[in-house]
FITI-943475 format. One line per field, with one value per residue: residue in three letters; x, y, z of N, C-alpha, C in turn. Coordinates in Angstrom, 3 decimals. Example, Ala and Ser with C-alpha at 12.3 -4.5 7.8 and 13.67 -1.06 7.14 Angstrom:
// residues 2
resn: [ALA/SER]
n_px: [13.190/12.850]
n_py: [-5.690/-2.250]
n_pz: [7.800/7.080]
ca_px: [12.300/13.670]
ca_py: [-4.500/-1.060]
ca_pz: [7.800/7.140]
c_px: [13.200/12.900]
c_py: [-3.300/0.030]
c_pz: [7.800/7.870]
// end
This chain:
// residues 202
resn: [UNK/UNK/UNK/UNK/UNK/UNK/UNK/UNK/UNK/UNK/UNK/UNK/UNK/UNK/UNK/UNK/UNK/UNK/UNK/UNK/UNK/UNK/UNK/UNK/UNK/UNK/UNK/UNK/UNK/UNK/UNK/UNK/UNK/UNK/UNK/UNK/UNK/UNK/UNK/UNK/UNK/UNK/UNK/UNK/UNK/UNK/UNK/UNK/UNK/UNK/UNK/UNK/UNK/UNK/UNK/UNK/UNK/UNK/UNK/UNK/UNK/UNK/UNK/UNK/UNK/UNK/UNK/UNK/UNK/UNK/UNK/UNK/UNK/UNK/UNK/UNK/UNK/UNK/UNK/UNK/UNK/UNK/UNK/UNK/UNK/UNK/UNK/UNK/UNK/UNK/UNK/UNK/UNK/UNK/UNK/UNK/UNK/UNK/UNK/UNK/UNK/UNK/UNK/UNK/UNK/UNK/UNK/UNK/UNK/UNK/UNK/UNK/UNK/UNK/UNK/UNK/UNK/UNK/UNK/UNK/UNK/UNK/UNK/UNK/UNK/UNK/UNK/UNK/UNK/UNK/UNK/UNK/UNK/UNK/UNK/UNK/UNK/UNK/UNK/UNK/UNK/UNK/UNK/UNK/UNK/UNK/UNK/UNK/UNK/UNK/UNK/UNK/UNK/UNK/UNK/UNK/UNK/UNK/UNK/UNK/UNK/UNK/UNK/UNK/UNK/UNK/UNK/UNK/UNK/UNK/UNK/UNK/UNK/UNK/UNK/UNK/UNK/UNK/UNK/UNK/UNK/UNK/UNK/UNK/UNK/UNK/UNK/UNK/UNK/UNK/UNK/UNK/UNK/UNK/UNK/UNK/UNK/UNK/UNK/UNK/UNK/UNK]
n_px: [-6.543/-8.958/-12.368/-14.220/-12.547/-11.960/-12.138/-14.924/-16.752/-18.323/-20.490/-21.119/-22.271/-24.307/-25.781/-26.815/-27.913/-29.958/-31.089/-31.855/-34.205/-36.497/-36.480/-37.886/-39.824/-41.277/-42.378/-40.696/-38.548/-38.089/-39.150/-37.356/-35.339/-34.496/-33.326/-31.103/-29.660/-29.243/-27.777/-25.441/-24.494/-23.453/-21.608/-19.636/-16.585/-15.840/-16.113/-17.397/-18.442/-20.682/-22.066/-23.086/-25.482/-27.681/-27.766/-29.936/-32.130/-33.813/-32.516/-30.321/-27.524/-26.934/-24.510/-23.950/-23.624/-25.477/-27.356/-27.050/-28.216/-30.059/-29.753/-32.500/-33.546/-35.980/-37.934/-35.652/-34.698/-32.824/-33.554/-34.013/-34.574/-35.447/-35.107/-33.582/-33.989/-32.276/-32.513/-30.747/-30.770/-30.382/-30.560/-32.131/-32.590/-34.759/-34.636/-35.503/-35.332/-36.344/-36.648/-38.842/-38.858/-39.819/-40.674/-39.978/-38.061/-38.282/-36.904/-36.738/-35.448/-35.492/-34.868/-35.222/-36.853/-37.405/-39.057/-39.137/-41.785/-42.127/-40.908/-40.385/-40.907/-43.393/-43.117/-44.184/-47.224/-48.221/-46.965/-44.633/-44.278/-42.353/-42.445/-41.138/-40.992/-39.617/-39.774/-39.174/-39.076/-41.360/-41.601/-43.668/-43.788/-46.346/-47.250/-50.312/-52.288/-51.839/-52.730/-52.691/-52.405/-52.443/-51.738/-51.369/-50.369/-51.913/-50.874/-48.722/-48.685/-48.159/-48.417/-50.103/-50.961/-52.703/-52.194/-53.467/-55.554/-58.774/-59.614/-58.493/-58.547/-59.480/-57.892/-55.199/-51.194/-50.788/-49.908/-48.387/-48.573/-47.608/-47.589/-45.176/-45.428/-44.026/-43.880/-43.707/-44.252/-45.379/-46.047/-47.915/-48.632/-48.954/-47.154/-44.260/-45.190/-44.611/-44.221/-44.593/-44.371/-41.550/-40.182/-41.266/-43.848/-45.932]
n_py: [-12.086/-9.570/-10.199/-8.865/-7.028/-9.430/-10.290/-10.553/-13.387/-13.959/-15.785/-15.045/-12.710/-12.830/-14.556/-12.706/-10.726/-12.276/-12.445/-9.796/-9.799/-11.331/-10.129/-7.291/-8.950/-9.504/-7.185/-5.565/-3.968/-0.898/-0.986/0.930/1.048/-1.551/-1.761/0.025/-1.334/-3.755/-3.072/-1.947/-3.751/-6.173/-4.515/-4.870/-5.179/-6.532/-8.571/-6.581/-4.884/-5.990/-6.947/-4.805/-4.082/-5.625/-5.554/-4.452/-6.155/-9.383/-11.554/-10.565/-11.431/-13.915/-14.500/-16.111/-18.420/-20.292/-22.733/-26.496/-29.117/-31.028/-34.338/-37.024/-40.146/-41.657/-44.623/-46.267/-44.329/-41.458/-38.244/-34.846/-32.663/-30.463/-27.853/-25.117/-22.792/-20.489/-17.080/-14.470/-11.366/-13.560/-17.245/-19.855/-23.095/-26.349/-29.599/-32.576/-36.805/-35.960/-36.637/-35.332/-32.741/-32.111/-29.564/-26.859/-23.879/-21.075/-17.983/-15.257/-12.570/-9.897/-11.444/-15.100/-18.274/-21.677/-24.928/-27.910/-30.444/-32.815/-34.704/-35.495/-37.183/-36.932/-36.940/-36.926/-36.320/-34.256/-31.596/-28.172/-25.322/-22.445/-19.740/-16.786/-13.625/-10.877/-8.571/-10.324/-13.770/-16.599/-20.268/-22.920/-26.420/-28.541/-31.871/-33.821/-35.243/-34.133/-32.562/-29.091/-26.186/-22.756/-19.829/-17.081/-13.772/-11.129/-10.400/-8.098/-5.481/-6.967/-10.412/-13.726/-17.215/-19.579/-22.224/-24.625/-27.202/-28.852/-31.338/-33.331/-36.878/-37.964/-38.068/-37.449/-36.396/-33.410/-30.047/-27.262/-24.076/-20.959/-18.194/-15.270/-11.992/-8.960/-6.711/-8.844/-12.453/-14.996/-18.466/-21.407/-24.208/-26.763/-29.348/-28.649/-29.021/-29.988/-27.471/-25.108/-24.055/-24.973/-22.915/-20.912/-19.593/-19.801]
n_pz: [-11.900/-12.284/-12.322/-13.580/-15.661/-17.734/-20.895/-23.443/-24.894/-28.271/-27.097/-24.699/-25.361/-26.813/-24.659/-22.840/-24.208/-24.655/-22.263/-22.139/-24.054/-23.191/-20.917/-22.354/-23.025/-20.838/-20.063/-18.743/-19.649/-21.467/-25.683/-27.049/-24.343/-24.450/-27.126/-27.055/-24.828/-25.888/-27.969/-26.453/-25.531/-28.099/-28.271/-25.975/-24.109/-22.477/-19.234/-17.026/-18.723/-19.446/-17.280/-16.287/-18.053/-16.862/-14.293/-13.281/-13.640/-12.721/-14.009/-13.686/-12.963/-14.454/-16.594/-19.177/-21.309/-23.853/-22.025/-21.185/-22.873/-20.202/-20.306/-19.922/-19.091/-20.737/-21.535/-22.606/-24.140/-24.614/-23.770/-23.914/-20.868/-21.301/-23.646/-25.307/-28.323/-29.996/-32.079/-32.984/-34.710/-36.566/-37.882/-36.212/-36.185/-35.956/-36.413/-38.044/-36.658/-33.885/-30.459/-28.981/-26.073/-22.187/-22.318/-24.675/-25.492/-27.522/-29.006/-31.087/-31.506/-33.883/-35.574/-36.738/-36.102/-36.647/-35.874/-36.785/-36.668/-38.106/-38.210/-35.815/-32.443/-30.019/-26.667/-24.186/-23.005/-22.647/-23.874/-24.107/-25.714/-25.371/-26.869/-28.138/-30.055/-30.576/-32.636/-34.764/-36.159/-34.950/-36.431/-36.533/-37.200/-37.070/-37.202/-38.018/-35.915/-33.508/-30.625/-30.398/-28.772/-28.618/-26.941/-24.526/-24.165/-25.465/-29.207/-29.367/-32.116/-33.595/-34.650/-33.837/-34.894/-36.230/-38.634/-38.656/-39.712/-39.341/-36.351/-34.145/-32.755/-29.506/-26.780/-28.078/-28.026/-26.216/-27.599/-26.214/-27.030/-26.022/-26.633/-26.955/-28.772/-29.831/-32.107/-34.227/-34.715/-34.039/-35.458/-36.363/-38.059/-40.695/-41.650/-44.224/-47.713/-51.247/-54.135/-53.678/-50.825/-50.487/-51.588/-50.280/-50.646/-49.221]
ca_px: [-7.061/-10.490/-13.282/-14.766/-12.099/-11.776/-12.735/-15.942/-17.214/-19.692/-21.724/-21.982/-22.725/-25.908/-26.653/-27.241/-29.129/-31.141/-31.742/-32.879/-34.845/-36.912/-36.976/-38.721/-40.961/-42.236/-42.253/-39.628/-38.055/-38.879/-38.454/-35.941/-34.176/-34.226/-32.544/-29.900/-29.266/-29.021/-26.680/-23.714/-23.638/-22.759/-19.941/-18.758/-15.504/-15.461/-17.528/-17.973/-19.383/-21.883/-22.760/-23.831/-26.590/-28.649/-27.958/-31.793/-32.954/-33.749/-31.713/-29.020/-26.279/-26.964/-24.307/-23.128/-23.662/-26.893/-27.721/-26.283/-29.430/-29.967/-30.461/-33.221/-34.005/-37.592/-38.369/-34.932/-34.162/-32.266/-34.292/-33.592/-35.737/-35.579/-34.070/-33.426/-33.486/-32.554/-31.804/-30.579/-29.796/-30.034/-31.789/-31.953/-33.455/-34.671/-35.585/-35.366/-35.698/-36.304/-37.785/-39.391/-39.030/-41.228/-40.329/-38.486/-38.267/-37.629/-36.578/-36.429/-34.615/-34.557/-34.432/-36.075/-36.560/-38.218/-39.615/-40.243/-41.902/-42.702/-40.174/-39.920/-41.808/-43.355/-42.470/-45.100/-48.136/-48.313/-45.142/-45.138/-43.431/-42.702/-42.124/-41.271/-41.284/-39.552/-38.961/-38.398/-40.527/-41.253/-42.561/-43.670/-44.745/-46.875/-48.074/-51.653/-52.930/-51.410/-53.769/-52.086/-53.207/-52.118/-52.296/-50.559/-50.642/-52.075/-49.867/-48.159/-47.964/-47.404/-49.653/-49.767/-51.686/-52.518/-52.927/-54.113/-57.188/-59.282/-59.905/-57.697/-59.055/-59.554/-56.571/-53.971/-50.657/-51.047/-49.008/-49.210/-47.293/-47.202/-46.564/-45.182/-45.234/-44.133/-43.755/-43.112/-45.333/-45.637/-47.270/-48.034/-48.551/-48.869/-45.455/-44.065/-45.178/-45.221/-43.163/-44.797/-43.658/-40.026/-40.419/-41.539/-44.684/-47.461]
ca_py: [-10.992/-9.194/-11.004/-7.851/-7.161/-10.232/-10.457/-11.830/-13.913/-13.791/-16.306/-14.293/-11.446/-13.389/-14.518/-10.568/-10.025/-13.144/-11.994/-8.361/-9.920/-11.992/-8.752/-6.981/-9.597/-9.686/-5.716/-5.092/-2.818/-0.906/-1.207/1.710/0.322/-2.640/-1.315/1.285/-1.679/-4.629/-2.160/-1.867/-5.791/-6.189/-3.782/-4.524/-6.301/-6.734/-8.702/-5.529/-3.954/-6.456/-6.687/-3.427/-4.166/-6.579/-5.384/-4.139/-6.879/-10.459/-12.799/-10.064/-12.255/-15.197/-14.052/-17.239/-19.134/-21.075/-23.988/-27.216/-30.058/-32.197/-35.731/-37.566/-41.451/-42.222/-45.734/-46.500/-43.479/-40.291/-36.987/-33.664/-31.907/-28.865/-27.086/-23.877/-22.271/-18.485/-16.111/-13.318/-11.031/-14.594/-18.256/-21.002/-24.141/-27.431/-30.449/-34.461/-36.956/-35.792/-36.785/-34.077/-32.773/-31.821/-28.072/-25.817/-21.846/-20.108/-16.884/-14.755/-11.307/-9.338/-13.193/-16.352/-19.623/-22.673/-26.050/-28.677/-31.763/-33.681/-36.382/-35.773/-37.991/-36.194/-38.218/-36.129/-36.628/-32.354/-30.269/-26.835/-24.643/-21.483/-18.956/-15.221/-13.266/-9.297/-8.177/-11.720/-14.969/-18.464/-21.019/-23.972/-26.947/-29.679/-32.850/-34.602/-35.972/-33.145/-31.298/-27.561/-25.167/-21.106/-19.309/-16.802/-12.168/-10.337/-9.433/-5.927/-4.596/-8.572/-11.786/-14.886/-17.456/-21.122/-22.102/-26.099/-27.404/-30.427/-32.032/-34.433/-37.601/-37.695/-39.024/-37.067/-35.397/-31.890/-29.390/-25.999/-22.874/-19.815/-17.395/-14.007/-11.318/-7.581/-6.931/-10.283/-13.395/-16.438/-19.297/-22.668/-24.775/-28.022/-29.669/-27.776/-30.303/-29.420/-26.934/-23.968/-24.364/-25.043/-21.649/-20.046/-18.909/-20.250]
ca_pz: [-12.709/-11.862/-13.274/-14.657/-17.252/-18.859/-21.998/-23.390/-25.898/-28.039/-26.876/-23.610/-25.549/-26.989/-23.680/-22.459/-25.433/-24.799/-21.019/-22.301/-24.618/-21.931/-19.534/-22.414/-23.125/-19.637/-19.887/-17.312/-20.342/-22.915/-26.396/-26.380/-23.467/-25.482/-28.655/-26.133/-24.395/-27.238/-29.210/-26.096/-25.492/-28.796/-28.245/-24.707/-24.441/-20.952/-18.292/-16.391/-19.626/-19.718/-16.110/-15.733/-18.266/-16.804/-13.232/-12.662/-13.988/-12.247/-13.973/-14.067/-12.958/-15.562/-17.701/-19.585/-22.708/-23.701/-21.320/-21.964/-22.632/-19.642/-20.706/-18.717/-19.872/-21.110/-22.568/-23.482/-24.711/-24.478/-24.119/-22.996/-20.063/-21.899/-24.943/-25.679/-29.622/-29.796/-32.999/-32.547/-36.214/-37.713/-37.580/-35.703/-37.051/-34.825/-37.123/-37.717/-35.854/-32.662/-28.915/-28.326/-24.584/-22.496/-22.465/-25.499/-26.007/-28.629/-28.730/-32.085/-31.672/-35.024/-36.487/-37.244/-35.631/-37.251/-35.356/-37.734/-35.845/-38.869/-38.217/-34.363/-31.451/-28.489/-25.502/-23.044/-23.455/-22.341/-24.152/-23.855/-26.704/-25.494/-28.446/-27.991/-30.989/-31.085/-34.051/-35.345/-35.823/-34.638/-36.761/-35.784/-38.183/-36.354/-38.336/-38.070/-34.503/-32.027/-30.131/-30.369/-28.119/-28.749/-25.654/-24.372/-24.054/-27.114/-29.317/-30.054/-33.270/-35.129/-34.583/-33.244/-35.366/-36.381/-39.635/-38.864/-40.281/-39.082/-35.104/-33.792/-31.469/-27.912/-26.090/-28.864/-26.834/-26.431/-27.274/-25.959/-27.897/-25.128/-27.481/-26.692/-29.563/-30.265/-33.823/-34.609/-35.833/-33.700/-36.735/-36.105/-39.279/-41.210/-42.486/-45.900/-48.476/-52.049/-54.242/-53.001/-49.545/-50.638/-52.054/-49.174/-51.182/-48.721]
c_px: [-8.493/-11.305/-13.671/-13.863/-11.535/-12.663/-13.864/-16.295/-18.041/-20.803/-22.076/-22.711/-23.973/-26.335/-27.134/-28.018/-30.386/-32.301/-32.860/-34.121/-35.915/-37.475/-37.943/-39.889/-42.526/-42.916/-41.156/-38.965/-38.984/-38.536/-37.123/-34.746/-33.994/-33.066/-31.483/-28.998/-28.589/-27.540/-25.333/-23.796/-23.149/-21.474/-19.152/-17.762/-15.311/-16.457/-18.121/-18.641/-20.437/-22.874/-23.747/-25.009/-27.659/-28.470/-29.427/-32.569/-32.874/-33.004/-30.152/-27.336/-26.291/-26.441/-23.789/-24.257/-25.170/-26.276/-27.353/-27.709/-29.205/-30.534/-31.295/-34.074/-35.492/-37.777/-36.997/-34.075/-33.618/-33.466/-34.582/-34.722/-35.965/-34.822/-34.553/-33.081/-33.366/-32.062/-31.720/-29.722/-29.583/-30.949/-31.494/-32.539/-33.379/-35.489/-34.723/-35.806/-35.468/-36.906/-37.781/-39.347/-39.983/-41.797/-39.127/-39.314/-37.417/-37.819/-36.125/-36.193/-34.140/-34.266/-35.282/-36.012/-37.775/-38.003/-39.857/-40.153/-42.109/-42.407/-39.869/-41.327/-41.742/-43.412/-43.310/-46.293/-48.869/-47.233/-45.777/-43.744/-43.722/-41.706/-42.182/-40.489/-41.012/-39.006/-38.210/-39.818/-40.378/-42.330/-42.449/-44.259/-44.781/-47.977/-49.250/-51.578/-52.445/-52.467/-52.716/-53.230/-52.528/-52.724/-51.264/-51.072/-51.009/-51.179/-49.874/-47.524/-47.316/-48.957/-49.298/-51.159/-51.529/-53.204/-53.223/-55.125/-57.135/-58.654/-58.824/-58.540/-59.054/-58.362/-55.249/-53.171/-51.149/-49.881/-49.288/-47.985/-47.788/-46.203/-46.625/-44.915/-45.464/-43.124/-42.818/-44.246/-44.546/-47.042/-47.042/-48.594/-48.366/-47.325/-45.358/-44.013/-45.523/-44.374/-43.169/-44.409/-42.290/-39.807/-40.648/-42.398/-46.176/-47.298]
c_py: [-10.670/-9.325/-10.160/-7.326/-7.965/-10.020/-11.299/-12.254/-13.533/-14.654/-15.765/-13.327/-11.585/-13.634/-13.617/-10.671/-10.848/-12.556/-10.612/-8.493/-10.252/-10.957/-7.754/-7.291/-9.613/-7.822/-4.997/-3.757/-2.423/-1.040/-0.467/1.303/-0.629/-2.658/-1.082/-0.050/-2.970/-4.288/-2.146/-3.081/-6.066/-5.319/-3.650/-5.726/-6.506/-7.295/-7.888/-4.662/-4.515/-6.787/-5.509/-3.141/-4.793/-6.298/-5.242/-5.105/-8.773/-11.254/-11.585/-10.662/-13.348/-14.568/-14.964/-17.693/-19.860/-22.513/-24.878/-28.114/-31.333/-33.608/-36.644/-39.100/-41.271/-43.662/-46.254/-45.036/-42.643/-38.919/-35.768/-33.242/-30.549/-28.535/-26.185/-23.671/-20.525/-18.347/-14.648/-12.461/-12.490/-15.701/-19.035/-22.206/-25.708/-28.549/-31.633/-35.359/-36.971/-36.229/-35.657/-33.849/-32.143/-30.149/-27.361/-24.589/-21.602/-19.013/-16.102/-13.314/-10.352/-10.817/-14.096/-17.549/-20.514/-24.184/-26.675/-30.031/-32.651/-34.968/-36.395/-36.728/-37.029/-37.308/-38.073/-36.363/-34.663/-31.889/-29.232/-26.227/-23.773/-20.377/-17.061/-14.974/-11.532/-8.849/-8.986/-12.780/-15.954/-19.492/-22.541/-25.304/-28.142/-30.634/-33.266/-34.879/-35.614/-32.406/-30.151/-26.301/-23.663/-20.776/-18.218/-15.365/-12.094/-9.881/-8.326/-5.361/-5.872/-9.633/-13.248/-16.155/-19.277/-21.456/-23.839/-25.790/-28.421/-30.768/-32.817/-35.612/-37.372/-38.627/-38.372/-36.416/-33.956/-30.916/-28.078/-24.885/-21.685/-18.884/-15.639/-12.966/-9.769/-7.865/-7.488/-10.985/-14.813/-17.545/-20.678/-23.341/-26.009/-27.965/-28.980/-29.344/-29.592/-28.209/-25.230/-23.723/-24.841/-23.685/-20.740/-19.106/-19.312/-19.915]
c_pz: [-12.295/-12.802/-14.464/-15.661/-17.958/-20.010/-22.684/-24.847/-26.726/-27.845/-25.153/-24.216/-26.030/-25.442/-22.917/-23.392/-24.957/-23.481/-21.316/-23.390/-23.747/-21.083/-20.664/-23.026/-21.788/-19.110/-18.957/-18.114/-21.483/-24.418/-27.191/-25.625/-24.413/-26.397/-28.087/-25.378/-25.219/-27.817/-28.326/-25.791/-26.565/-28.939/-27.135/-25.375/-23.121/-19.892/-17.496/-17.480/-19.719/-18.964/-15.817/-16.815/-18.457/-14.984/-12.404/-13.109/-13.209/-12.163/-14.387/-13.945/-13.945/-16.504/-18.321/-20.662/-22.391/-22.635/-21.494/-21.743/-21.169/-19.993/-19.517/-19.520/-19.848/-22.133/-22.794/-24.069/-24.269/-24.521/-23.138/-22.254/-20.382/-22.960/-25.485/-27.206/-29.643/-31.090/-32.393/-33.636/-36.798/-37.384/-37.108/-36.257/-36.551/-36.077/-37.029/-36.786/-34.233/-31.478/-28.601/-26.574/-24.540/-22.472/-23.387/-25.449/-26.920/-28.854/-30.271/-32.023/-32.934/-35.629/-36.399/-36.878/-36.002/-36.239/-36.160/-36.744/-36.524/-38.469/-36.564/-33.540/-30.276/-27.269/-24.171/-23.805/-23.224/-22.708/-24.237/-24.767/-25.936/-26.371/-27.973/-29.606/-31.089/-32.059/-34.747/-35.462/-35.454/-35.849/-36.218/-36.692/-37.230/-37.424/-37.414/-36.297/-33.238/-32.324/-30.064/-30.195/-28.224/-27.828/-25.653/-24.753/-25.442/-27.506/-29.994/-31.201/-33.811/-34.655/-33.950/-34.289/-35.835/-37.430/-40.271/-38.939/-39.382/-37.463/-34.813/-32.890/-30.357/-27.747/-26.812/-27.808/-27.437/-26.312/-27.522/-26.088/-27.092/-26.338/-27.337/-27.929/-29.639/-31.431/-34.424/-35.286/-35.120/-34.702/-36.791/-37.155/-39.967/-41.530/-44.190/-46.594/-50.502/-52.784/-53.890/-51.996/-49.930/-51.199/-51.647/-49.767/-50.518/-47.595]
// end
């Protein structure tokens, strides 16, 4: 059968979205294209419907499902070299205890993705969050004695912002949030403690 009209999933059909998300993070599109293009992946049914909109773009052939975690030992342990969180129209949500690797992205599309590190271990003594943010948000909650560095383009029409108090020691790991935002809200943040924060009033 010819590849191009099989039928597709939808976790290809997120992974197109995710790609055009990505292409107009880096500007490659605009947010028009964006929308024009967003709107027929959700309605192709065919791998040739979904090819043909990511063709002009780099990773236009990467049409397949999220990534699978590669596991890479540290100490004893298990812990991925990367991991991917995307929403896309909905939320994703990364918490417990975790080994932190030493590279995640998260990707919020029209949706919402939350980091809580309270109960996780960073395993790098350098991780690198990187957080894109269109028309969606990232939060990020980092407890006591991480250095957290915000870096990353101005953003367009939302914010990018960090709302820790108080120094950390010399020698703490560092972790560095690359955060890309059009009208979105990349927010980096103590752990929710308290009944205000279960409330989503702080």
């Amino acid at each position: 059968m010819d590849e191009h009209r099989l039928r597709v999933s939808d976790a290809e059909r997120a992974a197109v979205v995710e790609i055009l998300g990505q292409a107009t993070s880096d500007g490659r599109l605009t947010l028009d294209e964006y929308s024009e293009r967003a709107a027929a992946a959700y309605a192709a049914k065919t791998r040739g419907d979904l090819a043909g909109l990511t063709v002009d773009l780099p990773t236009g052939q990467e049409i397949a499902p999220r990534p699978q975690r590669a596991p890479a030992p540290l100490h004893g342990e298990v812990v991925p070299a990367a991991e991917r969180l995307s929403a896309i129209f909905g939320s994703d949500v990364r918490r417990g205890a975790f080994p932190v690797p030493e590279r995640m992205t998260a990707a919020a599309y029209f949706g919402d993705v939350k980091i809580e590190l309270q109960d996780a271990h960073l395993t790098r003594p350098y991780s690198v969050i990187e957080a894109t943010a269109i028309f969606g948000g990232v939060t990020i909650y980092v407890p006591e004695g991480v250095d957290v560095r915000l870096t990353g383009p101005a953003a367009v029409f939302g914010g990018k912002t960090s709302k820790l108090r108080g120094g950390v020691p010399p020698g703490s790991p560092v972790l560095e949030v690359r955060a890309t935002v059009w009208f979105g809200e990349v927010t980096v943040r103590p752990p929710k403690s308290g009944w205000l924060d279960r409330l989503g009033l702080t």
